[in-house]
C-alpha positions as CSV (number, residue, x, y, z in Angstrom):
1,X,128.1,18.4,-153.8
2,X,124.7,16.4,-153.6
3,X,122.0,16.9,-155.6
4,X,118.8,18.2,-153.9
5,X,116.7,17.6,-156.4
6,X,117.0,14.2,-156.5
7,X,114.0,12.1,-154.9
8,X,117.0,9.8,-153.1
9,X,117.8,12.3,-150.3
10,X,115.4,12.6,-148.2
11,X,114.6,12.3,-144.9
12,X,115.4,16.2,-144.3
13,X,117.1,18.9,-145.9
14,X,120.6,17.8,-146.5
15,X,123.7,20.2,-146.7
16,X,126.8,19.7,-147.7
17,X,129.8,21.8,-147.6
18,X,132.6,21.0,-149.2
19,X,135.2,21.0,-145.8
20,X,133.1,18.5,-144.6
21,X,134.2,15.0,-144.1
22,X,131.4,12.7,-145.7
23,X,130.4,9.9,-143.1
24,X,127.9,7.1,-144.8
25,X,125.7,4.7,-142.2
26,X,125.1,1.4,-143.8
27,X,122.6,-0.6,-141.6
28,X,119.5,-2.4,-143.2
29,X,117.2,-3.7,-140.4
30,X,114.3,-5.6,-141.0
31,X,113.0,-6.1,-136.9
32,X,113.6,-3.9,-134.1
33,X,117.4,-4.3,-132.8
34,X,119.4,-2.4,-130.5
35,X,121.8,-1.9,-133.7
36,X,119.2,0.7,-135.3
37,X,120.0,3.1,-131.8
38,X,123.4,2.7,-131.8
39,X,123.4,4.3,-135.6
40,X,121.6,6.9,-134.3
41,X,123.0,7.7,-131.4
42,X,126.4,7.4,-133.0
43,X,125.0,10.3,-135.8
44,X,123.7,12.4,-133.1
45,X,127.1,12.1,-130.6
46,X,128.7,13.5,-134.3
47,X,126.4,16.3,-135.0
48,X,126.5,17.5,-131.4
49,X,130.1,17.2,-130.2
50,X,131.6,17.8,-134.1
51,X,131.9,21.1,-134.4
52,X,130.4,20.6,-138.3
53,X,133.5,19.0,-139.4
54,X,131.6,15.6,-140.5
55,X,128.4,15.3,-142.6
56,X,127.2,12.0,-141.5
57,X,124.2,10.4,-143.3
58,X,122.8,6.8,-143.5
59,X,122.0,4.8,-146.3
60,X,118.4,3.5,-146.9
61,X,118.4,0.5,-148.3
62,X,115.2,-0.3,-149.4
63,X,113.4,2.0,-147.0
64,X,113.6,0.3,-143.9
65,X,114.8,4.0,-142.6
66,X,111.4,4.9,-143.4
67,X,109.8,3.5,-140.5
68,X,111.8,6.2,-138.3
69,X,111.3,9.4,-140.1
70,X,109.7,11.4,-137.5
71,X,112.7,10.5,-134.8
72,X,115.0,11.0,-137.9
73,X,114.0,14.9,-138.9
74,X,113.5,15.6,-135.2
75,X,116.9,14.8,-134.6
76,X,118.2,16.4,-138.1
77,X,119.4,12.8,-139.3
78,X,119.6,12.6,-142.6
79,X,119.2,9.5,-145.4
80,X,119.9,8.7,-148.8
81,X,117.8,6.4,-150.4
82,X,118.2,4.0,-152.9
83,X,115.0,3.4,-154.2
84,X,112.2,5.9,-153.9
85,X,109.6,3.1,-153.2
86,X,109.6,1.4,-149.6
87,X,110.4,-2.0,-150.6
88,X,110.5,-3.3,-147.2
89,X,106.8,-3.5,-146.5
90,X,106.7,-6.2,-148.9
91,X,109.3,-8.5,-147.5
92,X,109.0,-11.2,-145.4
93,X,110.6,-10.1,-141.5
94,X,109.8,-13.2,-139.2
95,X,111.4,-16.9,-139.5
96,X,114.5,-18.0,-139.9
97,X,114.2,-19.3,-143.4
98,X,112.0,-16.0,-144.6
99,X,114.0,-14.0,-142.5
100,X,117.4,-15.6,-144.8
101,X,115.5,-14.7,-148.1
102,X,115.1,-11.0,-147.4
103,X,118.7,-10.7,-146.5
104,X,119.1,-12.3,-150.1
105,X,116.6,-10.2,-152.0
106,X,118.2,-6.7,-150.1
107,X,121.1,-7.9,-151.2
108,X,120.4,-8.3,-155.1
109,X,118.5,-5.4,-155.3
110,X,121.0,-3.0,-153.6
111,X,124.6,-4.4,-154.4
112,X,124.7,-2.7,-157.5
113,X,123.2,0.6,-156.2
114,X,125.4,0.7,-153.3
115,X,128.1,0.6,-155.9
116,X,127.1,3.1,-157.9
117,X,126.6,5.6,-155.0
118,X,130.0,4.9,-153.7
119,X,131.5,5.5,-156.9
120,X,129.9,8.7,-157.2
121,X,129.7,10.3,-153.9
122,X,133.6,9.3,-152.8
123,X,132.1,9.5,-148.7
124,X,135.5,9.4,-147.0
125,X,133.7,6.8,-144.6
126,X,131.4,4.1,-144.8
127,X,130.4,2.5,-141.6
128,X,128.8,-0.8,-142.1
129,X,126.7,-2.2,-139.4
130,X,124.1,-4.8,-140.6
131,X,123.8,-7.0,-143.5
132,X,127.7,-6.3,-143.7
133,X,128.4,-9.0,-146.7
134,X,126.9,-6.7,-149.3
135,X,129.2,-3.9,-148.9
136,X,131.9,-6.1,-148.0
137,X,131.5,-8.0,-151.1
138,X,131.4,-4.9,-153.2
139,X,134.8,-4.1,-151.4
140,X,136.4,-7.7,-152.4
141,X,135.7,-7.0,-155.9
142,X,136.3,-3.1,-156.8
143,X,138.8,-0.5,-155.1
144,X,137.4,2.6,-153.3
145,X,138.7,5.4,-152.5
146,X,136.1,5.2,-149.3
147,X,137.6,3.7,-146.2
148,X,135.3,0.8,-144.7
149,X,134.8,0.4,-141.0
150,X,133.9,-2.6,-140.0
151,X,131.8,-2.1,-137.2
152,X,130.8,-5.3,-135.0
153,X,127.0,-5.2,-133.7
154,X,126.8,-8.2,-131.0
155,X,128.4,-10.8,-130.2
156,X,129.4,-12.2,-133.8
157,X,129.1,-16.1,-134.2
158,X,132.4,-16.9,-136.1
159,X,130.7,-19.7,-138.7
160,X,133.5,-21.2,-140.9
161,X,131.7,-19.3,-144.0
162,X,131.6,-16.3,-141.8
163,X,135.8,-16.3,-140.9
164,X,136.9,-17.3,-144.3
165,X,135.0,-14.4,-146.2
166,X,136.6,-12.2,-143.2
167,X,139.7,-13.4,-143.9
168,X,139.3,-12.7,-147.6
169,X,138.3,-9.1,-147.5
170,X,140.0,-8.0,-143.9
171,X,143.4,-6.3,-146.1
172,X,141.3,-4.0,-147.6
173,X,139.0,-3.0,-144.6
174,X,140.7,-0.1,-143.2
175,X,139.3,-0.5,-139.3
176,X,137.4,-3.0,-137.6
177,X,135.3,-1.5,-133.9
178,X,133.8,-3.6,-131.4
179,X,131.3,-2.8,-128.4
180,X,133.3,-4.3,-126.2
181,X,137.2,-5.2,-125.2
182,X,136.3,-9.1,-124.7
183,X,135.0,-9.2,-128.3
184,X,137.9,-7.3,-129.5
185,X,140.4,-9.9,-127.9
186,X,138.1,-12.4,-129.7
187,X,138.7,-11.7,-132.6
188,X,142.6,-11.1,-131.7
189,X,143.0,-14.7,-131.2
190,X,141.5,-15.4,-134.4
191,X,143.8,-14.1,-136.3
192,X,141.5,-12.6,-138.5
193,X,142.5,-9.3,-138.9
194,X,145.8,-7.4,-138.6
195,X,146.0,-6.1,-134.8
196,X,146.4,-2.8,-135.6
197,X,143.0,-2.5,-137.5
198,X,140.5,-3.8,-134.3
199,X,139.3,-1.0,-131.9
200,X,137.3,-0.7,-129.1
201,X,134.0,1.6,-129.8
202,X,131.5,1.2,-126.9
203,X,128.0,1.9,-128.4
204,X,126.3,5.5,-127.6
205,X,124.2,4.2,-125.3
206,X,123.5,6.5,-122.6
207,X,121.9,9.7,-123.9
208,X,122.2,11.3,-120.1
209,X,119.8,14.7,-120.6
210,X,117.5,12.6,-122.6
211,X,117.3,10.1,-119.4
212,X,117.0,12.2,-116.8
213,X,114.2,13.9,-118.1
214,X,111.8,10.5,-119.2
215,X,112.7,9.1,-116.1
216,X,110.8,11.5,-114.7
217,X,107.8,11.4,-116.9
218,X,104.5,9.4,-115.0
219,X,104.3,7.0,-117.9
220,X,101.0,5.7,-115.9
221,X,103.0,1.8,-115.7
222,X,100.9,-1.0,-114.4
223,X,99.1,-0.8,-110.8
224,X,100.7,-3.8,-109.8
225,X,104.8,-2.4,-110.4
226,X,106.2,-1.8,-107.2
227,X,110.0,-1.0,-106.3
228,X,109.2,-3.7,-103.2
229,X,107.6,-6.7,-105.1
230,X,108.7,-6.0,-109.0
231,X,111.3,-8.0,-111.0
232,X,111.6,-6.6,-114.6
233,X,113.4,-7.9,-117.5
234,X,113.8,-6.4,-121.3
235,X,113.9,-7.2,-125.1
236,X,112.7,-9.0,-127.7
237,X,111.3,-11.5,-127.1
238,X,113.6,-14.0,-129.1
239,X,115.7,-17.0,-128.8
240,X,118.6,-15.0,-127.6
241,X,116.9,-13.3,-124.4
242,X,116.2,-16.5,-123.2
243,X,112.8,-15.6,-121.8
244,X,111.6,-18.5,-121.0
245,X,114.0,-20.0,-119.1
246,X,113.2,-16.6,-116.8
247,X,109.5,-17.5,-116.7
248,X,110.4,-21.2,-115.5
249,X,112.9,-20.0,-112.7
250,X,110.0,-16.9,-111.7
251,X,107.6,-20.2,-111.5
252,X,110.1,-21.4,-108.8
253,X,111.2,-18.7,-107.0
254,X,107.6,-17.5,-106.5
255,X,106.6,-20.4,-104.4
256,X,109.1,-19.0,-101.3
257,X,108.5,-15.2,-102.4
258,X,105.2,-15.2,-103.1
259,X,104.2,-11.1,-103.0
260,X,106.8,-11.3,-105.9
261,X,105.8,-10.7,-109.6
262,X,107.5,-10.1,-113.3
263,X,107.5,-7.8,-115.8
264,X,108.9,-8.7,-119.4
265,X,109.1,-5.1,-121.7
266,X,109.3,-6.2,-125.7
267,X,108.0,-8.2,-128.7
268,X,108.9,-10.2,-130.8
269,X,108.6,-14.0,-132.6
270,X,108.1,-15.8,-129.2
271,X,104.8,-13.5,-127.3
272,X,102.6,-16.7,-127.9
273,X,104.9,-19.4,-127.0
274,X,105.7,-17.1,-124.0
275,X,101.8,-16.3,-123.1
276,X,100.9,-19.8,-123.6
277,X,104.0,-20.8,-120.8
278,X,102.2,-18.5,-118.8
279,X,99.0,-20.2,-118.7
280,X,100.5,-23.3,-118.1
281,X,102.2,-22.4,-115.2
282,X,99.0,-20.4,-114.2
283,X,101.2,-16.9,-113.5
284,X,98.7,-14.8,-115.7
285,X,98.2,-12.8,-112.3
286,X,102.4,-12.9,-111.5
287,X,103.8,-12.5,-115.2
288,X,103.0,-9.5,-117.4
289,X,104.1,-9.4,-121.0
290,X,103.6,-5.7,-121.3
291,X,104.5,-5.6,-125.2
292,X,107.2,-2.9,-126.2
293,X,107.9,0.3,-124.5
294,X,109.3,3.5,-126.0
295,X,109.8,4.7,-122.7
296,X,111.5,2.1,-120.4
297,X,113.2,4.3,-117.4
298,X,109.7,4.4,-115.7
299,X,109.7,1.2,-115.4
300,X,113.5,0.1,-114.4
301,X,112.7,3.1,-111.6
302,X,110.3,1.6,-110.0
303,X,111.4,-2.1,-109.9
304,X,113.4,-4.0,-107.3
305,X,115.5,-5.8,-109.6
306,X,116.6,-6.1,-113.4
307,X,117.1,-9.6,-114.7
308,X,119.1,-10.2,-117.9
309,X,118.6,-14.3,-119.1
310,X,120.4,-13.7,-122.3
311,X,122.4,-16.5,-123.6
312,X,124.8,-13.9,-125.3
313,X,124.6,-10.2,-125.4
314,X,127.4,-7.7,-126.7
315,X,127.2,-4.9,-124.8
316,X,123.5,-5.5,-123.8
317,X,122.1,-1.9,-124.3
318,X,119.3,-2.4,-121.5
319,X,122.3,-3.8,-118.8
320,X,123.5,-0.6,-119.3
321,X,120.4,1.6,-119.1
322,X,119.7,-0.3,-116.0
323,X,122.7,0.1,-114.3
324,X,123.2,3.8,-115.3
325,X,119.8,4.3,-113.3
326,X,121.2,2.4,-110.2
327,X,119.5,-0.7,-110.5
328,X,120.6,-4.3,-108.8
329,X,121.0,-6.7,-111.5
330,X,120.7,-10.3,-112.1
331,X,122.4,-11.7,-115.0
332,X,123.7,-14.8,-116.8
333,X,127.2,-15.4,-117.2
334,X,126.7,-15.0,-120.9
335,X,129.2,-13.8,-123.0
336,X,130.6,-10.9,-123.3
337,X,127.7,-9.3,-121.0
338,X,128.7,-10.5,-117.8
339,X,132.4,-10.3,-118.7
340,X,132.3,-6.7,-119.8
341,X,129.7,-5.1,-118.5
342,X,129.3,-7.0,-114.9
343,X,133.1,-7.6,-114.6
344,X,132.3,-11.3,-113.9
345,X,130.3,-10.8,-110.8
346,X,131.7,-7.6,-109.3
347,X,129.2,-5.4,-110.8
348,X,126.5,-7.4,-110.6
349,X,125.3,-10.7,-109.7
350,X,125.3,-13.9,-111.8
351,X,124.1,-17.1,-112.3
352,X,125.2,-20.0,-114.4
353,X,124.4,-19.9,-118.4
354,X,120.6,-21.4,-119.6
355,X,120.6,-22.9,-115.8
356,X,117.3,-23.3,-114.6
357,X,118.7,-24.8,-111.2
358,X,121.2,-21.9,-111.2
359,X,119.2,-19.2,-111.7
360,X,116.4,-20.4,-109.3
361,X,119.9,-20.9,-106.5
362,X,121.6,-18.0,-107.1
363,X,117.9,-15.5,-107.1
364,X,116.9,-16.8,-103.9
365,X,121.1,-15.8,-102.5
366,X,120.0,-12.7,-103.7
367,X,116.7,-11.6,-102.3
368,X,118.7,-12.7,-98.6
369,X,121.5,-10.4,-99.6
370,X,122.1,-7.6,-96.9
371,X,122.2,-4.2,-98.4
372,X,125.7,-2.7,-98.3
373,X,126.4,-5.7,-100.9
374,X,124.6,-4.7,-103.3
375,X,125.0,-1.0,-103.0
376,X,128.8,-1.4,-103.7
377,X,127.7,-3.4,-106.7
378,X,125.5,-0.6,-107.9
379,X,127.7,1.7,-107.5
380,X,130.5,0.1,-109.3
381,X,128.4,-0.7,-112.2
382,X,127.3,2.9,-112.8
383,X,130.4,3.6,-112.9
384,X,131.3,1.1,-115.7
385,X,128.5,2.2,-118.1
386,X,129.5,5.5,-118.3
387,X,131.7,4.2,-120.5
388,X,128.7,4.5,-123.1
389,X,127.7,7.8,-123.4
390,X,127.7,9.7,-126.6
391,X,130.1,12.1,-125.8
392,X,132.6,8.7,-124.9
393,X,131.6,6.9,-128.6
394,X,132.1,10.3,-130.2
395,X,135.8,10.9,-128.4
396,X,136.7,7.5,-129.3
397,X,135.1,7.3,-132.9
398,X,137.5,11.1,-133.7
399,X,140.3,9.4,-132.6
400,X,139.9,6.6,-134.8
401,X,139.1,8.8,-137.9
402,X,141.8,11.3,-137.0
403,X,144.4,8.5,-136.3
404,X,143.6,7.3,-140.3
405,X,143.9,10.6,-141.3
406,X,147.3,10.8,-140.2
């Protein structure tokens, strides 16, 4: 039974009852990343479709979770907190190198508190999505009685540190779940865990009532967003996304199409090398950094075309929201994005990896393309991300739990 009274639970009212399985969220975040939704989303698939038979609740670490407490109590998501103070305002969030030492302070400050509550609350579960070495450290050195899901968040860059430590702790990780199959088949090959422990999740990406009702909302988007003339791309605006090779291959493709312009939804580390690009290449009246959205469908409705430069994404939560509202898109060939999600070309159309000569080829194929093309496209990639809807995550995530059980 928890205790109430204790400053530690908090966002809302929690309630335990003792039939109920205990389901514990581990996900520090210090930036803004798709992971943080698919928590969520994976907490509300539970509470809806459940029947009450799981109490799931996520662990704040040093009160990142804070940040989201209005979404949190409207939703009825609760959190347990290990330190009543929110530590995270005071850490360091952009850099590589700063970046590193948070990860380093979270995890001296927590380890031994995450132990402690672990130890006392026996959660049947713990899910561990982010900053996964200090929980998986913990499990190295002590024996639970909790079963730890490894649960894979993007594409995971197998370092040699990264492997070994897997290799070390993957006997007593009970699963391991992946967004996607390709990943999944990854780590397969790698030999790194048992086959038996890795499953396929797909993230709860697709919240379908929630869609179809801020899709219709007037968000008031910029004058110049047209379905006819507008190419729109999303995310932070990072190394990964790969935003400025989109900028250079827009430069290009704007001297043939020249009613054409671009919108980039998101912030992030690179906005000034980005605006700067922008100048350069005088597009300040083609290219619109339009800063983060909460609302996005607005904009993917009326665009012609969504553009994904990645150089990696795993599933690629905006692919999916874009292609779930019938948009054409333009990808990379990144992995696992355009293997997964865009079936290598049949759901979508491609160009060649951080290719400034493909991407500027392959746009142009495009914009000539005849219509029934890429209708059959659409249509086939709707169908594919369906595969991310709560309810899906939620049927598959049961089966998972219940399969252990037995």
């Amino acid at each position: 039974m928890l205790d109430l009274k204790k400053p530690r639970y908090g966002i809302s009212k929690i309630i335990f009852l003792s039939f109920k399985m205990k389901i514990y969220y581990w996900s520090p975040y210090i930036n803004e990343v798709a992971t943080i939704r698919a928590v969520t989303n994976s907490i509300i698939s539970i509470k809806k479709y459940s029947k009450k038979n799981f109490d799931p609740i996520i662990v704040d670490s040093v009160g990142e979770w804070s940040n989201k407490k209005e979404y949190l109590t409207k939703n009825n998501i609760s959190t347990i907190k290990l330190f009543n103070r929110n530590i995270i305002k005071y850490l360091p969030k952009l850099g590589f190198i700063k970046s590193r030492l948070t990860y380093f302070v979270i995890f001296f400050l927590t380890v031994f508190k995450l132990h402690k509550l672990i130890k006392r609350d026996k959660p049947e579960y713990l899910i561990i999505h982010l900053l996964t070495f200090i929980p998986l450290s913990l499990l190295l050195l002590f024996n639970y009685k909790t079963k730890f899901i490894l649960r894979i968040s993007g594409y995971p860059k197998m370092t040699f540190l990264r492997t070994l430590f897997w290799k070390f702790v993957s006997n007593k990780i009970y699963y391991i779940t992946t967004p996607t199959v390709t990943t999944a088949d990854m780590l397969i090959k790698k030999k790194i865990f048992k086959f038996s422990k890795i499953k396929y999740l797909p993230d709860p990406v697709l919240k379908i009532a929630e869609i179809e009702i801020k899709k219709r909302i007037n968000n008031n988007v910029e004058k110049e967003l047209s379905i006819n003339n507008s190419l729109i791309s999303i995310g932070r605006l990072t190394h990964q996304k790969n935003f400025s090779l989109l900028i250079n291959g827009f430069c290009e493709i704007s001297k043939k199409y020249e009613h054409l312009n671009l919108f980039i939804l998101g912030n992030g580390e690179e906005m000034n090398k980005l605006k700067e690009m922008i100048s350069k290449l005088n597009l300040t009246k083609k290219v619109f950094l339009v800063g983060y959205k909460e609302n996005i469908y607005d904009y993917l409705k009326n665009s012609k075309l969504f553009i994904l430069p990645s150089l990696w994404e795993d599933p690629g939560f905006v692919l999916i929201e874009a292609g779930y509202l019938n948009k054409t898109v333009f990808s990379s060939d990144c992995p696992n994005a355009s293997v997964e999600i865009l079936n290598n070309g049949n759901n979508g159309f491609l160009f060649e990896n951080n290719s400034l000569k493909s991407f500027v080829k392959k746009l142009d194929e495009l914009l000539e393309k005849n219509d029934d093309e890429i209708f059959r496209k659409k249509v086939k990639l709707k169908k594919k991300c369906k595969e991310f809807t709560l309810f899906n995550h939620f049927k598959i995530l049961q089966s998972i739990i219940k399969e252990n059980e037995n």
